[in-house]
N, C-alpha and C positions, 0 to 999 in steps of 0.2 A: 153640839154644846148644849149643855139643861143652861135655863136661866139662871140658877142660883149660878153654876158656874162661871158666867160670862156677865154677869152682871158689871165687873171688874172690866172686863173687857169690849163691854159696848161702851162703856164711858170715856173710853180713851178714844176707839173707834169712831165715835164724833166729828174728833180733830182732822180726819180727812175728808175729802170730797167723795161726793158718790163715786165718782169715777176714776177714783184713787181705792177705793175699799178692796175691790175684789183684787186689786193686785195686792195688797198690804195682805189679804187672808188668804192669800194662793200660794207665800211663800212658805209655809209649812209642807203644804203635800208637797209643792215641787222641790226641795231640799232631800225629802224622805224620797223623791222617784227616783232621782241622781241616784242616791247611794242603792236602791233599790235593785236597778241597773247594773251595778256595779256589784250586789250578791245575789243577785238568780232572784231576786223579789223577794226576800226573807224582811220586807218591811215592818218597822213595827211602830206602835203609837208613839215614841218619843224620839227625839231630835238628839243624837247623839253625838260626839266629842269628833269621831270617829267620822259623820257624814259631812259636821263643818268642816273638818279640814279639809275632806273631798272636793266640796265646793268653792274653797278659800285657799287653796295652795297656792295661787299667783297673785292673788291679793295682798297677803300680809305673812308677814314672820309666823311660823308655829308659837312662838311665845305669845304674841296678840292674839289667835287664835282662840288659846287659851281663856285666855282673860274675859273675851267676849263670850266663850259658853259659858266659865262662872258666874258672868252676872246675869247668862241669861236664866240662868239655875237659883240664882237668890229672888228673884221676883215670885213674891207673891200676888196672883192672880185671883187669890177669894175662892168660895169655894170649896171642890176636895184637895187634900195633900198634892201639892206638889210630886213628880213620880221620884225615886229614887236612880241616878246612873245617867240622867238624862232631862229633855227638857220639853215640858206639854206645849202644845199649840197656843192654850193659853197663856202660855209664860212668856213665849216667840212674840206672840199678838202686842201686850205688852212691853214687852223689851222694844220692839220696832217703834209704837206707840211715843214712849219716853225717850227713844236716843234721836227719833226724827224730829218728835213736835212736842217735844218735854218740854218741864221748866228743870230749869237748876234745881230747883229743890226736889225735884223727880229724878233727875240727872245724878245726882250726888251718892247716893246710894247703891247705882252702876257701877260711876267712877271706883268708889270703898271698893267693891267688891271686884273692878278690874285691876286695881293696887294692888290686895294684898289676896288674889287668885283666889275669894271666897273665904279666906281663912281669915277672921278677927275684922272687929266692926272699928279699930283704928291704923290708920296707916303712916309708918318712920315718912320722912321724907326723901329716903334713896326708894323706897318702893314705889313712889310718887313718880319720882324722876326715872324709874326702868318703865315702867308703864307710860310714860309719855316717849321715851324712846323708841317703845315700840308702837306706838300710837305715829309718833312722827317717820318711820322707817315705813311702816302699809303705806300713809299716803303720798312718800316719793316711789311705791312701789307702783301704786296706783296710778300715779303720773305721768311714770315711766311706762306700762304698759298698756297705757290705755291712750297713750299717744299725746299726750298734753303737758308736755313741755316745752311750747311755745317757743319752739325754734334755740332752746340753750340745746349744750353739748356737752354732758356732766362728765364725760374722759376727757374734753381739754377743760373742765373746770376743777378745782379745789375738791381734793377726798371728802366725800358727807359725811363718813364714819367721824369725824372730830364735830362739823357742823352740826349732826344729829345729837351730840350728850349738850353743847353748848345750848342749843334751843330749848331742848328741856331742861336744862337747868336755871335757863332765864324765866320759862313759864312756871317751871313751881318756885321758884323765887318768887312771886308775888302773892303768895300765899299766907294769908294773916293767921299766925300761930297763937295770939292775944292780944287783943288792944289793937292797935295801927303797925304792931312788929314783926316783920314780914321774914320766914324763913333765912330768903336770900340776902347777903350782903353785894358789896360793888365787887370784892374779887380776893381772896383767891376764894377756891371751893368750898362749901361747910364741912368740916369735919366732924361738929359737933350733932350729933342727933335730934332731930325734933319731930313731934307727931301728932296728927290733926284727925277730928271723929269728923260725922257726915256734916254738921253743920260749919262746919271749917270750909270743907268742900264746898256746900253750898252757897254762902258768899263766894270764892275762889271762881266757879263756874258761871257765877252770875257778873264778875269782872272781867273774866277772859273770856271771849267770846268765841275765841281760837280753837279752844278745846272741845267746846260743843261744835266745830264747823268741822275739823277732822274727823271727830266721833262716825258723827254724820255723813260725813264724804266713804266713810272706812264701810259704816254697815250700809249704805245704798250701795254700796259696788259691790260687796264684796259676798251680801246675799240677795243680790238683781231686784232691788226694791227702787225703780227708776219711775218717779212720780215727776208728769210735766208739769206742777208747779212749783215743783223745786228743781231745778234744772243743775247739773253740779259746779259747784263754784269754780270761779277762775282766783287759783292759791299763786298765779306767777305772772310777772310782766312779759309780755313779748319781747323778744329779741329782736330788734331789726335791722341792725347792722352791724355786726361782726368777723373777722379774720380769722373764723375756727383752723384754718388750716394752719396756721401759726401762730395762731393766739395759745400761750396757756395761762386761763381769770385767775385772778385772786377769789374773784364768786365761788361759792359752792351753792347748791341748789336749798339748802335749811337758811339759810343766809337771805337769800331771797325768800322765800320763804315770812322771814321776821320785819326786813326791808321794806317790803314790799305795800302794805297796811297801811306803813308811815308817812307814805308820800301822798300827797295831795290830787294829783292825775293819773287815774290809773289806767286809762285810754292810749295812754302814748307808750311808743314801743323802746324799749331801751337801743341805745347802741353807741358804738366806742367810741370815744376820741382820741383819746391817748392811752400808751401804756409805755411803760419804760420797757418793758421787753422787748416791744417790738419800733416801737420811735426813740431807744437811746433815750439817757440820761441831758434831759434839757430842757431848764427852766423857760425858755424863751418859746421853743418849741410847744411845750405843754399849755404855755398859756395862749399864744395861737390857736389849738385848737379846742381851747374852752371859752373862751371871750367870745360873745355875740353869738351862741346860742341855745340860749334856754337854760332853764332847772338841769343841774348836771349833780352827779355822787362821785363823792372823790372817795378813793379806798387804796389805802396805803400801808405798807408791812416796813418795821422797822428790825434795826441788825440784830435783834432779842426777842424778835419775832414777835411781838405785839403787832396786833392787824387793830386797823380803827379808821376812822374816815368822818364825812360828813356831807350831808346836804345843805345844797344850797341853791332857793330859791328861787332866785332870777339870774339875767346872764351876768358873769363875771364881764367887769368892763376895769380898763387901767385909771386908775386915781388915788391920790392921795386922801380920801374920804371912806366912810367905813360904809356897805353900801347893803341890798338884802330886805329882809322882813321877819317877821316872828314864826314865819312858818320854818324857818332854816335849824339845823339840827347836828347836832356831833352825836356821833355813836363808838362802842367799840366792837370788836370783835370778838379778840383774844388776849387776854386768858379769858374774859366774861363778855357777856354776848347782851349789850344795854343800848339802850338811848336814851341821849338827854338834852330836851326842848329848852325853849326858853325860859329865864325866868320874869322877864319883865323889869331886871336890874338895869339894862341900858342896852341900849340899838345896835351893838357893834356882831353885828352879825356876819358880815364878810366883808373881806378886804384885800387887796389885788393891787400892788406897785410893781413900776421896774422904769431904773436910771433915773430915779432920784436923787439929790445929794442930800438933802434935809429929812426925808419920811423913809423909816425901812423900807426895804423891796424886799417881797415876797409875797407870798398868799398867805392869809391867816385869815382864823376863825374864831370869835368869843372873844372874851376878857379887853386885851388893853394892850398898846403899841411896847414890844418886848413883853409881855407878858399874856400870850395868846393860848387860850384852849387846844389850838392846833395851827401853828404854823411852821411853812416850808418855806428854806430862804433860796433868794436870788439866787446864790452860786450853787445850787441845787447840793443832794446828797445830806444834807444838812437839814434839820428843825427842831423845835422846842415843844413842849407840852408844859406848859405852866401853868400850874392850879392847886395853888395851897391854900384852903383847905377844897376849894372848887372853883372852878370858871363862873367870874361873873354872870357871864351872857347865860350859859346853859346849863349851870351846876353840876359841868362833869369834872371828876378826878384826873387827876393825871392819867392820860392815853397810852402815852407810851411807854418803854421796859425804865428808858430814861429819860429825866426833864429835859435835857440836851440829847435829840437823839440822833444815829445816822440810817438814813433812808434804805430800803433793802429793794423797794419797787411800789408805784404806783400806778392806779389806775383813772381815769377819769368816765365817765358814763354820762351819754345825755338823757335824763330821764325826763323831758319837756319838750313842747314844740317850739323851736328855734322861730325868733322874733322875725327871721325874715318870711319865714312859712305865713305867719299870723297874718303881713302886710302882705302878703300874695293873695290869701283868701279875702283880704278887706278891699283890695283894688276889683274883686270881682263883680260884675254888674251881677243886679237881679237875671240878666235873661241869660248871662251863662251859666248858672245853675238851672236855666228850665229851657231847655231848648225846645221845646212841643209852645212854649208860648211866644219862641220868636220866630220858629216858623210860622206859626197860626199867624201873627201879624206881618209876618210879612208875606204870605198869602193874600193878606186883607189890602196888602198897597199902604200898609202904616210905615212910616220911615220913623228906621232907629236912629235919632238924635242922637243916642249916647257913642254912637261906632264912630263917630266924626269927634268925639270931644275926647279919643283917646291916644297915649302916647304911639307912635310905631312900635311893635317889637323889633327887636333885632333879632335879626339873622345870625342863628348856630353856628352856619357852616363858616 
């Protein structure tokens, strides 16, 4: 590279570590050796349509494929012309530069140019939303083959092909078209056309943060740009305890995916409690295995097939009092793929009766006794979604197909560590977590005081 050339490109070059460089600048020739390989050595100076795919076949969709030599072809790198049919080292150098350690407003003009495949500096909102499609399609592809799906099982889970158009239509939904007026509505789909230049995108990218993490995750795997200090994200909860053999989730893997962000511990590993599929239709049942342990997600499909659910904070316990914290959250699903927090109007964040004569029994969620954002009654199969014009608590719409609706299945999920877990690990002394310092003392002839001041176990057998 002459200096004038790469002047464009030491400046970006910066942003890595020494010993991050020479991988960042080695990804050119070793792309061109692949395909090189692959025709008798007829190599040539530009990075062709032709060699990415070579390299990216198991990574991503040919359509993504696409997308990413367009924008690597709209970078201008300073210097001489750009080549024609293909893409210079400098342009590569760059393009890696900006979709690893960009900003947004470096990012935005990628994005433009992965919309609308290089052609026009504005992009409709359904070119938004195929580009995020196939943005979110590489990295379940990527998931999938690269082994990091954290113990789910996406053949007993929910088809992704519906998950996948719902997630990008929820992330270019937040996209400001003028003023604070955002593409997306609550539901149904836009029909109506709308369409954003780069600086649209550029705020957009600098709220989502999601779109720069897949970016990122898509072009380190998918052209071997594996830098230790960035190590690749973990996009999904662990699974730790589930019945795949007879389980089939309501979960789909883009589901998780959007869920996943929103929850407050991301340490702990999911796993079942209930599901009507497999424990039968029982209110009594279901609240058994929810009560007394931890942060759990309820996820629920109604006879009109609206899917929607909620979190909730702490353990579900039986009272007639509304119980929770502000971190607790209703979401939907389907037809539209949201979440809606608190708003600070009142505390009734979860609530949990049964064989009452004076308080409903059920579980409910938001608003106000008979009039709940999401409740399920006592004699199960039965619930309400009341919210005109929205739920007090969490300013969501109506959930379900109907205000009165009937239940089609339910799931429960613990996504926290159960309170009795908590009091196991606070009853433990200091010296059972450091067994090298209770031997050393009692080497020394020091008597453990504390092994006399504690309850017996009981015996398993």
């Amino acid at each position: 590279m002459g200096n004038t050339e790469s002047a464009v490109v030491q400046k970006r070059m910066v942003r890595f570590r020494p010993e991050e460089r020479p991988v960042v600048e080695g990804v050119f020739d070793r792309l061109q050796g692949k395909e090189s390989g692959r025709t008798q050595g007829n190599a040539t100076k530009v990075l062709t349509l032709d060699t990415l795919k070579v390299c990216m076949t198991d990574i991503a969709p040919d359509s993504m494929i696409v997308r990413l030599f367009e924008a690597m072809r709209s970078v201008d790198p300073g210097g001489a012309a750009p080549p024609s049919g293909g893409v210079s080292r400098e342009q590569l150098l760059v393009f890696l530069a900006d979709t690893l350690r960009g900003t947004a407003e470096e990012r935005a003009p990628l994005v433009m140019a992965m919309a609308c495949k290089g052609a026009g500096a504005v992009a409709m909102d359904s070119q938004v939303r195929e580009f995020l499609e196939d943005l979110i399609l590489a990295v379940l592809q990527i998931l999938t083959c690269r082994g990091r799906l954290q113990g789910w099982k996406p053949e007993r889970m929910e088809d992704s092909a519906r998950g996948v158009k719902l997630l990008a239509e929820q992330m270019s939904s937040e996209i400001k078209v003028s003023g604070n007026t955002l593409w997306g509505g609550v539901w149904p789909f836009l029909t109506e056309q709308h369409t954003c230049d780069v600086p649209c995108l550029e705020d957009w990218l600098f709220r989502m943060s999601g779109v720069a993490l897949y970016l990122e995750l898509v072009v380190s795997e998918g052209l071997g740009v594996h830098l230790p200090s960035r190590p690749p994200p973990c996009l999904l909860p662990k699974c730790g305890s589930a019945p795949w053999g007879e389980l089939r989730s309501l979960l789909d893997l883009p589901l998780l995916l959007f869920l996943f962000p929103q929850l407050p511990d991301h340490s702990v590993s999911w796993r079942l409690l209930f599901s009507t599929r497999l424990h039968g239709e029982s209110f009594t049942r279901m609240v058994s295995s929810c009560t007394r342990r931890g942060p759990t997600l309820l996820l629920l499909r109604d006879s009109d097939g609206h899917q929607f659910g909620g979190f909730a904070s702490h353990s579900w316990d039986i009272k007639p009092q509304f119980q929770g914290d502000s971190r607790c959250f209703l979401f939907s699903v389907f037809p539209s793929l949201r979440v809606y927090t608190c708003t600070g109007y009142n505390e009734h964040y979860m609530y949990l009766n049964q064989g009452q004569q004076t308080m409903p029994n059920g579980l409910g969620m938001g608003g106000q006794h008979n009039y709940f954002g999401l409740w399920l009654d006592s004699d199960f199969g039965h619930g309400h979604s009341r919210a005109r014009p929205r739920c007090t608590t969490y300013g969501s719409p109506q959930l379900s197909g109907k205000e009165d609706f009937t239940l089609e299945n339910v799931e429960v999920w613990g996504v926290g560590q159960p309170p009795e877990e908590l009091q196991a690990e606070g009853k433990k002394s200091v010296l059972d977590m450091d067994p090298e310092t209770q031997a050393i003392m009692e080497m020394a002839g020091k008597t453990l005081l504390s092994q006399g001041l504690r309850e017996p176990e009981e015996d398993e057998h």
